[in-house]
N, C-alpha and C positions, 0 to 999 in steps of 0.2 A: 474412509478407510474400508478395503473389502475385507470380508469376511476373514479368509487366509490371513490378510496382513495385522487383521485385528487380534484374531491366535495366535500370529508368531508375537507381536507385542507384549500381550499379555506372558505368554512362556515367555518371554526374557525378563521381562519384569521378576516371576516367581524362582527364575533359575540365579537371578542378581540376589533376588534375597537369600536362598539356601546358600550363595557361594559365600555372600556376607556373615552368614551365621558362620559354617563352616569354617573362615577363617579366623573368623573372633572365637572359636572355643579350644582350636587345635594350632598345632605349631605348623609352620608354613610344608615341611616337608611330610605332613602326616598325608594318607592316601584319602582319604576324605575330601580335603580342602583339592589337591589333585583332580580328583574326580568330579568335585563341583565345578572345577574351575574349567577344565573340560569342555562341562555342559555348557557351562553360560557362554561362552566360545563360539560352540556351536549354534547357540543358538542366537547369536550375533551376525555370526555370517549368513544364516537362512534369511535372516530380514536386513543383509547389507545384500542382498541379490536384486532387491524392489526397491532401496532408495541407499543412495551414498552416503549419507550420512543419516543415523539416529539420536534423534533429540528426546531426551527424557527428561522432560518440565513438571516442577512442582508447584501447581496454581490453589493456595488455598491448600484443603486437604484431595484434592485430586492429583492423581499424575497421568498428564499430557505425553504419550506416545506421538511425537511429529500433530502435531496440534487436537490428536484425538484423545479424550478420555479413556482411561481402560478402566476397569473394574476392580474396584481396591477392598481385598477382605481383609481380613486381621495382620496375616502377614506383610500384605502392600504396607498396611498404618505402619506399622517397623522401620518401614524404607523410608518414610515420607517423614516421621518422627525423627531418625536421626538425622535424614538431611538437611531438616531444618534447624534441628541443635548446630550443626555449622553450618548455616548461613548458604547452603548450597541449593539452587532452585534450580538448574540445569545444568546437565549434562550430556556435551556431545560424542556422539562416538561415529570417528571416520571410516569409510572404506580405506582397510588394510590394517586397523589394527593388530596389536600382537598377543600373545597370552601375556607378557610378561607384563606388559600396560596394565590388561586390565587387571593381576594380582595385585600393580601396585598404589591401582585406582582401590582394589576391594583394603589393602592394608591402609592405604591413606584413609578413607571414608570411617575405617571402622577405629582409629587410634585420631583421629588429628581433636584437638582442645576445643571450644566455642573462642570467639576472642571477644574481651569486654567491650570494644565497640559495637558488636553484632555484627561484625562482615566476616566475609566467607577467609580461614585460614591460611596462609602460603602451603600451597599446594603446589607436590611435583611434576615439573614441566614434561608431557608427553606428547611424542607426535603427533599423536591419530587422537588425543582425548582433551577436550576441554571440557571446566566446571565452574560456574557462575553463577549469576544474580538474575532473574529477568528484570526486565526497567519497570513491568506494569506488574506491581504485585499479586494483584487479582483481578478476575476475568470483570467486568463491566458487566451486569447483568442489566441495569437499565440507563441508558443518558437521558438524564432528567428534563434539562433546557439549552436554549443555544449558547449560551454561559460553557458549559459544559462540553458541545463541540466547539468553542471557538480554544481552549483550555486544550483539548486533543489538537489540533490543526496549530494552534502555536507551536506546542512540544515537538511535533511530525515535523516541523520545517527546521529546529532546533536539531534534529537527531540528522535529516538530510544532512545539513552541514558537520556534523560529528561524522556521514558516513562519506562525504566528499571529498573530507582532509584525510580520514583514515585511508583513501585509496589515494593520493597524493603522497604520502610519504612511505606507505608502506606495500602502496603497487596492490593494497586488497583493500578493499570497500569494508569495515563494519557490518560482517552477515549478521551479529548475534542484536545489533544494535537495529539493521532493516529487519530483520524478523517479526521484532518485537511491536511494532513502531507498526506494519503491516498488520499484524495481528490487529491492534487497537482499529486501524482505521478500515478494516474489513467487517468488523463486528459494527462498527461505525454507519457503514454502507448498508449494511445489512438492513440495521434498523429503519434508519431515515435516508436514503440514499438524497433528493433532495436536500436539506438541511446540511446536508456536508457538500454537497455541491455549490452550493451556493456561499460555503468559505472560500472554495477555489478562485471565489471571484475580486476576493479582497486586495486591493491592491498596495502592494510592498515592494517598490522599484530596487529599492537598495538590496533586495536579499533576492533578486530574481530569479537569482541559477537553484535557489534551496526552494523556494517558492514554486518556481517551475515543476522542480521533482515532487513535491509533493502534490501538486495539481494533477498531473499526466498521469500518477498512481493512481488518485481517488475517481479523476475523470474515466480511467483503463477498467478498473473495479466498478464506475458507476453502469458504463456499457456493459461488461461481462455478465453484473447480476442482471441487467435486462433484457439476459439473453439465456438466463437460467443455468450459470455457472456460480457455484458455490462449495464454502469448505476451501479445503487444501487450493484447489485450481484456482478458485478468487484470488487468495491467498499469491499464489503464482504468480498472475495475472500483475495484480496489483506491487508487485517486489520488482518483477521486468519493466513495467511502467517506472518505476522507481528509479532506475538503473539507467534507463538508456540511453541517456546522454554521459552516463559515468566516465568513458573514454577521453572527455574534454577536459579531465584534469591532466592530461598528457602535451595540450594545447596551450602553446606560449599566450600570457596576459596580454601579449600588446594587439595578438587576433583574436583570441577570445572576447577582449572590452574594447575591441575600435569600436568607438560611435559613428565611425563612415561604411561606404559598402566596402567591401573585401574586394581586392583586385586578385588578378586570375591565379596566380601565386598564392596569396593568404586562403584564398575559398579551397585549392587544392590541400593544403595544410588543414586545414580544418574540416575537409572528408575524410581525413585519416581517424575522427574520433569511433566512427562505425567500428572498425578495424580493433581500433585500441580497445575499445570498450566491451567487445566480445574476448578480444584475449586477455583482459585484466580478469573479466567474469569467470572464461573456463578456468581461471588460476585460483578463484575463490572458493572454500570448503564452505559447504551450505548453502551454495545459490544454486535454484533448479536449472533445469539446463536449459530454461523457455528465456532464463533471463540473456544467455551470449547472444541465443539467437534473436531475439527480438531487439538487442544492441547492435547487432551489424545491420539484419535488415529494414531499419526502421524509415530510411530515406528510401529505401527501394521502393517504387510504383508498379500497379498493376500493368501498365503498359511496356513495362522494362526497362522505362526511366530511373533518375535516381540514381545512388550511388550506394557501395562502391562498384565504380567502372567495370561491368561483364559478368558483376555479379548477377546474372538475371535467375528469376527464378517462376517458375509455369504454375504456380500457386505462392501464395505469403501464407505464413502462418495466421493463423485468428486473432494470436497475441499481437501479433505485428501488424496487422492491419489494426486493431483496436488503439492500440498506441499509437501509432501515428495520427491518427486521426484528432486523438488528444492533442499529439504535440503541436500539430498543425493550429487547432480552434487554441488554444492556449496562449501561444506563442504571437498570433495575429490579435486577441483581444488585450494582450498585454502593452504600455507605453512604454518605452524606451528612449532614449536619450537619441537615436536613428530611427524612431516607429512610433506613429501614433497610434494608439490605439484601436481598436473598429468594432463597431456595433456587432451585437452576434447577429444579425439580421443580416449585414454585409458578410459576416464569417460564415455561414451556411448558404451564401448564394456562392461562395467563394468556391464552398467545398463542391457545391452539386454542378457547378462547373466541370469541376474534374469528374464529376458523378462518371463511375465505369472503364474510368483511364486511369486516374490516377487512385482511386479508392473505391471499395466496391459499394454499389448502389446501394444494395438492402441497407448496409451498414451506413451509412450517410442518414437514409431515410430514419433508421433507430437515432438514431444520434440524435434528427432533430426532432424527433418526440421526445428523447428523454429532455437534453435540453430547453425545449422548446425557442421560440424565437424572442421570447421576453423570461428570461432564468427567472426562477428564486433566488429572492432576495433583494431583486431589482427594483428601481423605482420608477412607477411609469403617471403618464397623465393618458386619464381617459376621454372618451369623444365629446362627454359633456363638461369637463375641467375639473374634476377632480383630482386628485393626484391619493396614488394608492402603490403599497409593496406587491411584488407577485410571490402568492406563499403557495402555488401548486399549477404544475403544468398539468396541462389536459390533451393527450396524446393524440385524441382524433384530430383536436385541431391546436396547434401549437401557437398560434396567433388569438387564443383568448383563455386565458389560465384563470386559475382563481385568484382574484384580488383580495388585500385589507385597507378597505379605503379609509385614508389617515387624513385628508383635508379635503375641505369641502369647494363649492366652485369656485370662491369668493378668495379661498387661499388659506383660510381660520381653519387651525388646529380640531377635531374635531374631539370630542371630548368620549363620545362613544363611537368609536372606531367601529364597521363592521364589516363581515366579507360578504361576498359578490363571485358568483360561476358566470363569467362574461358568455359560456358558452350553452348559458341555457338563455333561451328564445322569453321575452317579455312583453308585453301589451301595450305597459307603459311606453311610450315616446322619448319620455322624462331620465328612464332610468339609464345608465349607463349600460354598453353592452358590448363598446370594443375598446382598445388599448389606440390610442391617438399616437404617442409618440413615447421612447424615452426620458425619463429625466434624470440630469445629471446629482446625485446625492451632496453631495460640495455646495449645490443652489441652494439647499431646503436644512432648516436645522431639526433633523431627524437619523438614528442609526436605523435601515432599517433589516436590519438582520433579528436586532431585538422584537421586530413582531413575526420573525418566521418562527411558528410553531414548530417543534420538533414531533410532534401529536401530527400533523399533517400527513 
């Protein structure tokens, strides 16, 4: 948050509080409560000029301005005290609210009861103002072990489907539900990007379309931060990734799950999701406006290919180049009931194929350092038989990561597992020093996500 935006936050904060006091001590038509009420008005609209809508989240004893902390003195503790007396952790405020809203957000807030369950009161329904629960109580200050992301990356694929249905029935996606759920897995990324990368790899054929969403975010996010995007625009990033096949909830079941190819009819019906899925987005309060556009142009190619038909465009966005590229490596390494599977070694030759037509070069080449050509998490066998997890890629050379080598040549369990830099040079003959081939996990009785360090 720049400097400006972090002032006008804070003044709304402090003008939310005096309006609250003001109207908890004086009668609604006193000039006081008037005059407060005014201000905080004002000073609603100065920070609806930089973002359409204001999120006022209460993490813990902080309050999250739009995911930023602001600085809470005595008076803040007041605001954050009573909203937690009813059960209220966030509140949004749309472009175009009115005065009369927000008096009767300040009368609700300051009269409404606790209720004995602890959840948030029936509060009255306003256009422009929603007030709720966030899903993650409190902010993650460290994830301990892979236990822990595998615990996040269920929940993420669980909320995808809460935000799939909610844009199925109700024509809007769940923003309060993707926010949330983004938060978690940005902070996520942050830490061990790796380690959550190598959830994206698990595979769950039956939840595909929720699984897929949550892949192409964490994958969107994993690019972005290695590219020294963070904060709010991570954040972004990773919400658009999230989204951008959203429009196929518009897509009849019998084309969306044919097991055969699509004939030239169904594949037209099914470029309509670009389409759909930017106009379901711009209809949505709370999604930034990277998310429409990274849903329409995500099929679009550098060379003009792609769809939808004449939509060309003489640059893509970053986000939309980053996502695709996701959705592309995702979509090929996943099996399906019409698609087997492909090694990420076939899926990066796939891609650098298209290197400069269809994707841009630089961005292919990040790609497969970050993922390298053997992930984390994977299980490989090395040149002299050993068989080891890969718990860290090594970006000069993506063909030899660091190993935890888990069986010995012979195939026996090894009882002190150790690691191995394939890509530092050794004397020994003896010692292992390249990745031989793949192995398939199904073969070997071992999980082996359980030896990816989160510490890596």
């Amino acid at each position: 948050m720049s400097t400006n935006r972090a002032q006008l936050a804070d003044d709304l904060l402090r003008r939310l509080v005096a309006a609250l006091r003001a109207a908890h001590l004086y009668s609604p038509g006193h000039p006081i409560v008037g005059q407060n009420l005014e201000s905080l008005v004002s000073a609603i609209q100065l920070l609806h000029r930089l973002t359409p809508s204001i999120v006022i989240g209460i993490v813990g004893d902080e309050v999250i301005v739009d995911e930023t902390p602001v600085d809470t003195g005595e008076n803040i503790a007041s605001l954050v005290h009573r909203l937690r007396q009813i059960a209220i952790e966030r509140i949004t405020i749309e472009h175009g609210v009115a005065a009369d809203e927000i008096a009767t957000l300040l009368s609700a807030v300051n009269t409404l009861d606790p209720t004995p369950d602890g959840k948030p009161p029936a509060f009255p329904t306003l256009p422009h103002i929603r007030v709720g629960r966030l899903t993650v109580e409190k902010k993650v200050e460290s994830l301990g072990d892979m236990a822990t992301f595998r615990r996040m990356y269920s929940e993420a694929v669980s909320s995808a489907e809460v935000i799939w249905e909610s844009a199925q029935t109700e024509n809007q996606p769940d923003a309060a539900v993707a926010r949330t759920m983004i938060d978690g897995l940005a902070q996520a990324v942050s830490q061990n990007r790796s380690a959550l990368l190598a959830l994206t790899a698990l595979k769950d054929y039956d939840n595909y379309t929720f699984t897929h969403m949550v892949n192409v975010s964490v994958l969107t996010m994993g690019q972005a931060k290695a590219l020294g995007i963070e904060g709010r625009l991570l954040r972004e990033f990773g919400l658009a990734g999230l989204m951008h096949d959203i429009g196929k909830v518009k897509t009849p079941l019998e084309i969306l799950n044919k097991p055969d190819k699509l004939t030239t009819a169904e594949f037209k019906v099914m470029m309509r999701h670009t389409v759909d899925g930017a106009e379901i987005l711009r209809g949505t309060p709370d999604v930034p406006p990277l998310a429409p556009i990274v849903a329409f142009e995500h099929h679009l190619r550098l060379d003009g290919s792609g769809y939808p038909a004449g939509a060309k465009r003489s640059t893509l966005n970053l986000g939309t180049m980053l996502c695709s590229i996701s959705d592309v490596y995702d979509a090929m390494r996943s099996q399906r009931t019409y698609q087997q599977s492909l090694a990420t070694d076939r899926i990066l030759a796939v891609l650098k194929q298209a290197d400069g037509q269809q994707f841009d070069q630089h961005l292919i080449r990040r790609f497969s350092q970050l993922i390298g050509v053997y992930p984390v998490g994977n299980l490989v066998k090395l040149n002299t038989g050993e068989v080891a997890v890969v718990v860290r890629v090594y970006a000069p050379d993506p063909y030899r990561p660091r190993v935890k080598v888990l069986f010995d040549r012979a195939g026996r369990t090894l009882d002190f597992p150790y690691h191995l830099d394939l890509w530092q040079e050794g004397k020994d003959p003896e010692r292992p020093h390249a990745v031989a081939m793949p192995v398939d996990p199904a073969t070997v009785d071992v999980d082996p996500l359980s030896h990816v360090d989160v510490a890596e």
